[in-house]
mmJSON file of the N, C-alpha and C atoms, coordinates in Angstrom:
{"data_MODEL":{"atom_site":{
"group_PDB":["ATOM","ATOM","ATOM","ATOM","ATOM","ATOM","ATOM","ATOM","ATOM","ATOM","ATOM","ATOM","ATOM","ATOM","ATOM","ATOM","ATOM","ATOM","ATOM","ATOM","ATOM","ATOM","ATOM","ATOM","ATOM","ATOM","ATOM","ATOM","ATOM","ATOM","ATOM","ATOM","ATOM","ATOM","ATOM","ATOM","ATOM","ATOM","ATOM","ATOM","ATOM","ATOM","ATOM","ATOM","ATOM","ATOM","ATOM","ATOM","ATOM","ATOM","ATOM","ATOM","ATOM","ATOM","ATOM","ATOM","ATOM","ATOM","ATOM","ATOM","ATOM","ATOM","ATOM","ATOM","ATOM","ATOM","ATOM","ATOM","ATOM","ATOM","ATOM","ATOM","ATOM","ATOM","ATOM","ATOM","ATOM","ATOM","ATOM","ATOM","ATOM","ATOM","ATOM","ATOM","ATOM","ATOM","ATOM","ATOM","ATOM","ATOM","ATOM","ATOM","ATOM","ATOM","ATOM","ATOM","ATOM","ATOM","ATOM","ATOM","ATOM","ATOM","ATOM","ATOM","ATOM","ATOM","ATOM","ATOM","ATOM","ATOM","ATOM","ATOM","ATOM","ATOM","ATOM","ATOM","ATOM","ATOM","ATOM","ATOM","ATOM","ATOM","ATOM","ATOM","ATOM","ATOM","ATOM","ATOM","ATOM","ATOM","ATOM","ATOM","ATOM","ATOM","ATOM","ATOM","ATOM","ATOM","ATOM","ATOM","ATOM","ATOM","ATOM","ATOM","ATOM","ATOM","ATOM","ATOM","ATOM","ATOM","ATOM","ATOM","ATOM","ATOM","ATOM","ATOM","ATOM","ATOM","ATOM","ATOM","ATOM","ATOM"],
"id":[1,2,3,4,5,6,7,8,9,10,11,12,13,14,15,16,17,18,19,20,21,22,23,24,25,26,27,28,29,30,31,32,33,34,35,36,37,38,39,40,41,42,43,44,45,46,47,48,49,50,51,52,53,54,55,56,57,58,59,60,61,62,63,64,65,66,67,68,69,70,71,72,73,74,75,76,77,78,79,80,81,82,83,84,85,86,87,88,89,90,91,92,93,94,95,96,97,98,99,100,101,102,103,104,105,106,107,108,109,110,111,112,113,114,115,116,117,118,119,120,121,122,123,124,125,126,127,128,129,130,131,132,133,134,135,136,137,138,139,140,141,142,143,144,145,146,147,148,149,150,151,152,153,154,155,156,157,158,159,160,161,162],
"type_symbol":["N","C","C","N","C","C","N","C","C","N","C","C","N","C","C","N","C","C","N","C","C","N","C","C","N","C","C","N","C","C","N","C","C","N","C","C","N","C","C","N","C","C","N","C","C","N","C","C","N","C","C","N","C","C","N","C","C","N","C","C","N","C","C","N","C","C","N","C","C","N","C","C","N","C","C","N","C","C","N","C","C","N","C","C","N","C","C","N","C","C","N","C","C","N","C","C","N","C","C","N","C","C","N","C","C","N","C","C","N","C","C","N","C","C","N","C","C","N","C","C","N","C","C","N","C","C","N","C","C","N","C","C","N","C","C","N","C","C","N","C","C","N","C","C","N","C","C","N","C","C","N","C","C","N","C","C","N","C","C","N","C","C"],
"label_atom_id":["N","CA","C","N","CA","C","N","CA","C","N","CA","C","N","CA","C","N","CA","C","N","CA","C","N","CA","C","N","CA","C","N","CA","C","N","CA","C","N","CA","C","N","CA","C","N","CA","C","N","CA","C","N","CA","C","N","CA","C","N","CA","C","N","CA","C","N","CA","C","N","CA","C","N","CA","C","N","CA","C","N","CA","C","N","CA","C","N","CA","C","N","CA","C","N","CA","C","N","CA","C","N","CA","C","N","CA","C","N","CA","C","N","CA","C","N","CA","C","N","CA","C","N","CA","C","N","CA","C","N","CA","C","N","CA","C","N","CA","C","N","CA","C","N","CA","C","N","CA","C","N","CA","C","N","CA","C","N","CA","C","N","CA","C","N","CA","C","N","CA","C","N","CA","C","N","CA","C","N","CA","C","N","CA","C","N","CA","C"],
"label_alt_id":[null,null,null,null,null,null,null,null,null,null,null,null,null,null,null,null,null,null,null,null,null,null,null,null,null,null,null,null,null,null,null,null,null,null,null,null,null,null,null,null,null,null,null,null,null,null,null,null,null,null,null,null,null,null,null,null,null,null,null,null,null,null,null,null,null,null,null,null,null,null,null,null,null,null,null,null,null,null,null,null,null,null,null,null,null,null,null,null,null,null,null,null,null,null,null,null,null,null,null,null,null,null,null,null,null,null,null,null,null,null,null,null,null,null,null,null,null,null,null,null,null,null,null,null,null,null,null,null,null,null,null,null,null,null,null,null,null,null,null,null,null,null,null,null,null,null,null,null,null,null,null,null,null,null,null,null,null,null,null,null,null,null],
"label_comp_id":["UNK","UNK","UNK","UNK","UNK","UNK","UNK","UNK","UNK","UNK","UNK","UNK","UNK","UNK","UNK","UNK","UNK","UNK","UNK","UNK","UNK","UNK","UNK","UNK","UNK","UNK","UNK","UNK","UNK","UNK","UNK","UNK","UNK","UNK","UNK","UNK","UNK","UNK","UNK","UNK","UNK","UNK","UNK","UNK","UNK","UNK","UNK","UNK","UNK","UNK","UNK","UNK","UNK","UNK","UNK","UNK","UNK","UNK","UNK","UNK","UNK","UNK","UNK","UNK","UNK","UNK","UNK","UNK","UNK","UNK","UNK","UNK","UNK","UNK","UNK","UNK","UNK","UNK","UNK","UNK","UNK","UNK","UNK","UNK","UNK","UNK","UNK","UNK","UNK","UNK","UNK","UNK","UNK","UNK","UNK","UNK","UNK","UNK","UNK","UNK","UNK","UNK","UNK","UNK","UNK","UNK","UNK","UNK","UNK","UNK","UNK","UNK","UNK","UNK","UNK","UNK","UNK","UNK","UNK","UNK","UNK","UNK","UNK","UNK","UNK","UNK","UNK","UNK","UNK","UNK","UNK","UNK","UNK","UNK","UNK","UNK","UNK","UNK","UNK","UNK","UNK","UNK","UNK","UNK","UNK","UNK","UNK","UNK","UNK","UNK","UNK","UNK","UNK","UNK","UNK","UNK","UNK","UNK","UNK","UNK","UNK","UNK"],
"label_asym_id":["A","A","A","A","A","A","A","A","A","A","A","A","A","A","A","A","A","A","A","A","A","A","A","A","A","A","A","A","A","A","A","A","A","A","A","A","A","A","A","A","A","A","A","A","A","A","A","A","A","A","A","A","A","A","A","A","A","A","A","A","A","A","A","A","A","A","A","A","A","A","A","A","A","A","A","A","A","A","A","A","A","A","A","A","A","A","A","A","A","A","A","A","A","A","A","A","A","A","A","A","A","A","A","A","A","A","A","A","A","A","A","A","A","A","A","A","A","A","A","A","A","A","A","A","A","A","A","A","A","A","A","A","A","A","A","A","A","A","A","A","A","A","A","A","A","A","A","A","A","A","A","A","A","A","A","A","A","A","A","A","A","A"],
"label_entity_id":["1","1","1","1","1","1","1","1","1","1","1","1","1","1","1","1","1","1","1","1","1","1","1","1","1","1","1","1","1","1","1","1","1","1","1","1","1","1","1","1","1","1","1","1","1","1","1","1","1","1","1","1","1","1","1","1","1","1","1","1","1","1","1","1","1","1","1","1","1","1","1","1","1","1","1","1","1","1","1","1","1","1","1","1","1","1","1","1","1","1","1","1","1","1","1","1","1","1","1","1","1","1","1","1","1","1","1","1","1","1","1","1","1","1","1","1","1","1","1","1","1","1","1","1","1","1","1","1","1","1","1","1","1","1","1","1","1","1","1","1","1","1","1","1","1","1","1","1","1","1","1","1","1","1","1","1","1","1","1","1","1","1"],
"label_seq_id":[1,1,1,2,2,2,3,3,3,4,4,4,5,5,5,6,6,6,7,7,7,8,8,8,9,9,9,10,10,10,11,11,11,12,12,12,13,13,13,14,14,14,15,15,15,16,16,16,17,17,17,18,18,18,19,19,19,20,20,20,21,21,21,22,22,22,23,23,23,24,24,24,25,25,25,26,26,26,27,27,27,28,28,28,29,29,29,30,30,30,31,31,31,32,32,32,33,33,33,34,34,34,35,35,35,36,36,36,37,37,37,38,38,38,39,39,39,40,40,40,41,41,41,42,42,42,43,43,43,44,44,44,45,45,45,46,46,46,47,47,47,48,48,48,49,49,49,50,50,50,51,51,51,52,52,52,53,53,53,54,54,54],
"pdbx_PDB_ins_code":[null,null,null,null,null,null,null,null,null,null,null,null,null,null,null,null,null,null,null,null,null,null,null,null,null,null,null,null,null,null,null,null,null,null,null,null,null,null,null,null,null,null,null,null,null,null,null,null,null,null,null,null,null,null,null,null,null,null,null,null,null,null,null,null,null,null,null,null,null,null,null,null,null,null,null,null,null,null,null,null,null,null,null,null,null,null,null,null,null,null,null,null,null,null,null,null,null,null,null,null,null,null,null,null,null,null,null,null,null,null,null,null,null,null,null,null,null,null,null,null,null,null,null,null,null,null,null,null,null,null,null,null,null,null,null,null,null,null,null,null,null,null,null,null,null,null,null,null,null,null,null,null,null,null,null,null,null,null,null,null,null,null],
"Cartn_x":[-17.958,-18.11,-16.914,-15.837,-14.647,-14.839,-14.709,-14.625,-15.857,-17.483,-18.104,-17.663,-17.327,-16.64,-15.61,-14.875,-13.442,-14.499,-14.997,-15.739,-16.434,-17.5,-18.161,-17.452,-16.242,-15.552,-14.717,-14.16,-13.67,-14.462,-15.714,-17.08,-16.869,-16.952,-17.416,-16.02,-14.977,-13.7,-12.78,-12.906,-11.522,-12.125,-11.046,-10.749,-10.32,-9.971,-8.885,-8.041,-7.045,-6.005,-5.406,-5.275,-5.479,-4.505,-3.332,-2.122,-1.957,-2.05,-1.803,-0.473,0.58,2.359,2.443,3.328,3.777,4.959,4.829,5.833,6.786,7.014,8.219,9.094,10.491,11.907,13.051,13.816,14.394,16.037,16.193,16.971,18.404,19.503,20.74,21.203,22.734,22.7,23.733,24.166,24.67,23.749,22.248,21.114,20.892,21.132,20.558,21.648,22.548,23.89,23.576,23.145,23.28,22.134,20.971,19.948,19.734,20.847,20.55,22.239,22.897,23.919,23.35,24.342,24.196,25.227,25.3,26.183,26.266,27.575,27.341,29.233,29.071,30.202,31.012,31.9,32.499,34.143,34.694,35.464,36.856,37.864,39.302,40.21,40.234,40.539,42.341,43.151,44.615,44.929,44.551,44.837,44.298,43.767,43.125,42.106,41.436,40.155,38.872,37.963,36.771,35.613,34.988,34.281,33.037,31.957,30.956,29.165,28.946,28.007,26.486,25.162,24.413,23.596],
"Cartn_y":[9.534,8.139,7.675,8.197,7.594,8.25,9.287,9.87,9.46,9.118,8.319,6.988,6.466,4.884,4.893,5.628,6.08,6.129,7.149,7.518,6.488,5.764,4.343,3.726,3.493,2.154,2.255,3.498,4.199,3.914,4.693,4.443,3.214,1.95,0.367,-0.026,0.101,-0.597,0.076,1.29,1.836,1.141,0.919,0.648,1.466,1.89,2.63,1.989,2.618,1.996,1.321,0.364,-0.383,0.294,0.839,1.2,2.558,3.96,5.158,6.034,4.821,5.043,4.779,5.826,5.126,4.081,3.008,1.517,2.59,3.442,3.913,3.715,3.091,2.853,3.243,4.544,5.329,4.106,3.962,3.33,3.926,3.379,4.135,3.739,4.659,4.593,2.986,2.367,0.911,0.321,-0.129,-0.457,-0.035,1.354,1.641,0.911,0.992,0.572,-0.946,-1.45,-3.156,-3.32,-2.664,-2.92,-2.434,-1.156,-0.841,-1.745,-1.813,-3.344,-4.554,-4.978,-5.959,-7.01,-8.232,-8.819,-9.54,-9.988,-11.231,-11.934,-13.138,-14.259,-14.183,-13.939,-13.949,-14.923,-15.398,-16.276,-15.853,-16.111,-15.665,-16.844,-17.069,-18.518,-18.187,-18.98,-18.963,-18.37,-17.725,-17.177,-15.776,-15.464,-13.779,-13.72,-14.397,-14.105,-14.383,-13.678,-13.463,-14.367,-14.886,-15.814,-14.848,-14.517,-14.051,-14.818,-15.993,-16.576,-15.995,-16.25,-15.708,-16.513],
"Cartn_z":[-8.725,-8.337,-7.49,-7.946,-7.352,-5.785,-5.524,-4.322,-3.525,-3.793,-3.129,-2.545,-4.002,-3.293,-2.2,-2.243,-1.773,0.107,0.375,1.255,2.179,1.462,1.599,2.314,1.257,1.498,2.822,3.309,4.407,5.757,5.462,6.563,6.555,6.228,6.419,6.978,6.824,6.673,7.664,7.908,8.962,9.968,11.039,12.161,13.069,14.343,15.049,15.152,15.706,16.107,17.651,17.59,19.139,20.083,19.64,20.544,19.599,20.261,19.824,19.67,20.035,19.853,18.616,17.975,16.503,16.521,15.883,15.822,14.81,14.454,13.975,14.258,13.487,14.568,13.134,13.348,12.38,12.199,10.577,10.032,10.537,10.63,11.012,9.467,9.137,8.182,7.238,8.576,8.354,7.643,8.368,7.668,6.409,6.091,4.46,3.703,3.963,3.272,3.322,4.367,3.74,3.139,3.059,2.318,1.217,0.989,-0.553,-1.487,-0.802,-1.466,-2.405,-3.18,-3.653,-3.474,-2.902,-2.447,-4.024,-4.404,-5.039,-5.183,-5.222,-4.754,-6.284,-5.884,-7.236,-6.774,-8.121,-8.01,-8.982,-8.46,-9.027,-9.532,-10.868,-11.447,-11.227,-11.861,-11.435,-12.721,-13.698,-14.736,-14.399,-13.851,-12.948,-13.676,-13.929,-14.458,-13.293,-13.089,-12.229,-12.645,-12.634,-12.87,-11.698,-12.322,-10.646,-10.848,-10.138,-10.259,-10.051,-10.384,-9.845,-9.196],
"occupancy":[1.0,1.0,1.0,1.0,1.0,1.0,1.0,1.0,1.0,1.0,1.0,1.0,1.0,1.0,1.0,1.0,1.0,1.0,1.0,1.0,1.0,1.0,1.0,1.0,1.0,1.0,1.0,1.0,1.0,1.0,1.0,1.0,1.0,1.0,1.0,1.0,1.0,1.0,1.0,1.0,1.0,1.0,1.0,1.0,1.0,1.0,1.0,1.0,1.0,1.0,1.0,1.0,1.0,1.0,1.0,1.0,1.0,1.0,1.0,1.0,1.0,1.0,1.0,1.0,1.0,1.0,1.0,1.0,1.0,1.0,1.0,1.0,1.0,1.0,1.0,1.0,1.0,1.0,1.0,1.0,1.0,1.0,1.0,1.0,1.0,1.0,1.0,1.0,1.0,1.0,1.0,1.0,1.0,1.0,1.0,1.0,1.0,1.0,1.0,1.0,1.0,1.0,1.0,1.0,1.0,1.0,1.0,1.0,1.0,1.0,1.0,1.0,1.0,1.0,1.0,1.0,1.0,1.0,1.0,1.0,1.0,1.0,1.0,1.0,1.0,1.0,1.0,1.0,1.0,1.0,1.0,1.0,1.0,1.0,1.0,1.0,1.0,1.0,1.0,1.0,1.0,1.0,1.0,1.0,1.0,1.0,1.0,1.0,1.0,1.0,1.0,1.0,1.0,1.0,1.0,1.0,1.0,1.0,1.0,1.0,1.0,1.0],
"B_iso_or_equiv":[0.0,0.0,0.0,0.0,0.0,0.0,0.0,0.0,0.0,0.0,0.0,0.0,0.0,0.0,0.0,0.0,0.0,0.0,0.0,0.0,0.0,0.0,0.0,0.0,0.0,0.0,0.0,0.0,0.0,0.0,0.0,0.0,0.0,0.0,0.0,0.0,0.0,0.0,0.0,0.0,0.0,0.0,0.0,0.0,0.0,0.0,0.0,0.0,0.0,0.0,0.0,0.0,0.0,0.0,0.0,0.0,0.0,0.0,0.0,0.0,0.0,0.0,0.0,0.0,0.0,0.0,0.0,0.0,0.0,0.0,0.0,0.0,0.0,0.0,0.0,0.0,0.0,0.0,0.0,0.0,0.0,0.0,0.0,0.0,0.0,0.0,0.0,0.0,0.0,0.0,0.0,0.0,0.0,0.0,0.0,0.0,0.0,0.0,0.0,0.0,0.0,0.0,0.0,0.0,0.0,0.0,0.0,0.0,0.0,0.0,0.0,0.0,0.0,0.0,0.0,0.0,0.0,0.0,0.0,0.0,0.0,0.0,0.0,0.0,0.0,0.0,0.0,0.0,0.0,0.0,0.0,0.0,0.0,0.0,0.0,0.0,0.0,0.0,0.0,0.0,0.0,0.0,0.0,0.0,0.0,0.0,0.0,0.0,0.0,0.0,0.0,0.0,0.0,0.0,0.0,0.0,0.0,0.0,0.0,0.0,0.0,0.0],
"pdbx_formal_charge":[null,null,null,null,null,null,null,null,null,null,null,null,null,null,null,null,null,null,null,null,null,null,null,null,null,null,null,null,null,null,null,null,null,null,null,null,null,null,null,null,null,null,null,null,null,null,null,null,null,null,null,null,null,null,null,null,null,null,null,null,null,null,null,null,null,null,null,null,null,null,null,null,null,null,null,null,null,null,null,null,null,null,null,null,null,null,null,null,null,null,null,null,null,null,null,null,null,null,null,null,null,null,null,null,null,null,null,null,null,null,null,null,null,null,null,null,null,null,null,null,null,null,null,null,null,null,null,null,null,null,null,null,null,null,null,null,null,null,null,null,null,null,null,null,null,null,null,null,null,null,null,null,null,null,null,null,null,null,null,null,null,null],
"auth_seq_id":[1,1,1,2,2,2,3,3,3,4,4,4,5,5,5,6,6,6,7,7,7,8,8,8,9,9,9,10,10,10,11,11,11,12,12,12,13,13,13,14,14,14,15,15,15,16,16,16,17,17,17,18,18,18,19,19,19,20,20,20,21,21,21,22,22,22,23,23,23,24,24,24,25,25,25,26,26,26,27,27,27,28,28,28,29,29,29,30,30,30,31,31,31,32,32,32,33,33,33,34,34,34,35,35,35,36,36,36,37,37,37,38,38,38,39,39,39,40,40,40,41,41,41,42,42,42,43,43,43,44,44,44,45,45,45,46,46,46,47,47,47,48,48,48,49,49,49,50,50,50,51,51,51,52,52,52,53,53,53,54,54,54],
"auth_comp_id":["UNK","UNK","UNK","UNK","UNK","UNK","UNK","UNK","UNK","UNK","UNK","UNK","UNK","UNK","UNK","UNK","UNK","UNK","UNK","UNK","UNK","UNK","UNK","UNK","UNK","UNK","UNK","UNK","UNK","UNK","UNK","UNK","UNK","UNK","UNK","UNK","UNK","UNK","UNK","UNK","UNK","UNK","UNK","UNK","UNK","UNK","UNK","UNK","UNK","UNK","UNK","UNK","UNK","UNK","UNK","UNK","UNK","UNK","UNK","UNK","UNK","UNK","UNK","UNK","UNK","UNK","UNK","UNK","UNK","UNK","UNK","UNK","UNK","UNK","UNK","UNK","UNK","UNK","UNK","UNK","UNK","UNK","UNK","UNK","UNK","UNK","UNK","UNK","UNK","UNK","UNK","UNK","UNK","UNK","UNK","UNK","UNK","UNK","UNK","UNK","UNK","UNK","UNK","UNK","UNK","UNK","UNK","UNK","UNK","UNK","UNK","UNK","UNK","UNK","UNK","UNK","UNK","UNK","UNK","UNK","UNK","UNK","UNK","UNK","UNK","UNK","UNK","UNK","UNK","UNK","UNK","UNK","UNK","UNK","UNK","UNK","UNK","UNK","UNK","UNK","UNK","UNK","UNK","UNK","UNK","UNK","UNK","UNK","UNK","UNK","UNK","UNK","UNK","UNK","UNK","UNK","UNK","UNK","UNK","UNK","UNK","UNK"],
"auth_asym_id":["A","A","A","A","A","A","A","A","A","A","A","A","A","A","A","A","A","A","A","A","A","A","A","A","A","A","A","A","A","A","A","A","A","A","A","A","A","A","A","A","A","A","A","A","A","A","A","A","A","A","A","A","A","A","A","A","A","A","A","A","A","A","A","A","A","A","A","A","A","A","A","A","A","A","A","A","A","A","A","A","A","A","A","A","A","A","A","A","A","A","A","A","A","A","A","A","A","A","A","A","A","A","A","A","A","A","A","A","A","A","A","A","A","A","A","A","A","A","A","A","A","A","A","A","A","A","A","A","A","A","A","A","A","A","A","A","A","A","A","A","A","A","A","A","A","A","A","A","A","A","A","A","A","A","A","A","A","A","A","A","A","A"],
"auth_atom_id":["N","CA","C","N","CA","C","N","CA","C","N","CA","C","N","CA","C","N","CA","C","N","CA","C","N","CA","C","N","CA","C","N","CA","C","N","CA","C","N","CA","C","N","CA","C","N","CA","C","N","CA","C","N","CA","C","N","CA","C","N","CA","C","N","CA","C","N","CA","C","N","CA","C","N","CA","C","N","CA","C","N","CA","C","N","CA","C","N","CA","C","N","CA","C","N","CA","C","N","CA","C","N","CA","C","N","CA","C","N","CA","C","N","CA","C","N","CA","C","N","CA","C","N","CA","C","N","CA","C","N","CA","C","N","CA","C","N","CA","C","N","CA","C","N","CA","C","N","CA","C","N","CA","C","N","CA","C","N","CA","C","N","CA","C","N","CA","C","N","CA","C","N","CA","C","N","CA","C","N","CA","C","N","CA","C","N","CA","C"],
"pdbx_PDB_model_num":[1,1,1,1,1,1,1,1,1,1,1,1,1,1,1,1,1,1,1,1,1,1,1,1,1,1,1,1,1,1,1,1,1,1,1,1,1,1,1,1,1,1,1,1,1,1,1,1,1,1,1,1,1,1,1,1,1,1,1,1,1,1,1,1,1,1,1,1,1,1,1,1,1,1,1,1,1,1,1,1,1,1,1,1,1,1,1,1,1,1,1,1,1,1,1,1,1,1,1,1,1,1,1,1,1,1,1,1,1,1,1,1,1,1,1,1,1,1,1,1,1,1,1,1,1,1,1,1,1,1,1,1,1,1,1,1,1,1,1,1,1,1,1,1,1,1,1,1,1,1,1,1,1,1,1,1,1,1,1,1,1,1]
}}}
């Protein structure tokens, strides 16, 4: 059943593709680095204690 539906639903629903270039555009590795980061603001009281908000 599954692989009929699968099939069906393929036949009714694909499309081509209007432009046959792939929109691929390869990450450098600055990009991975700011996107796999976590920024967060943190604060330094006058006694040295860190205080880091979210």
């Amino acid at each position: 059943m599954k692989q009929s539906y699968i099939g069906e639903f393929n036949r009714r629903f694909t499309v081509s593709a209007s432009v046959e270039v792939s929109a691929f555009v390869p990450c450098t590795r600055d990009d991975l680095d700011r996107v796999f980061s976590i920024h967060t603001e943190r604060t330094v009281n006058r006694d040295n204690t860190v205080i880091t908000r979210k």
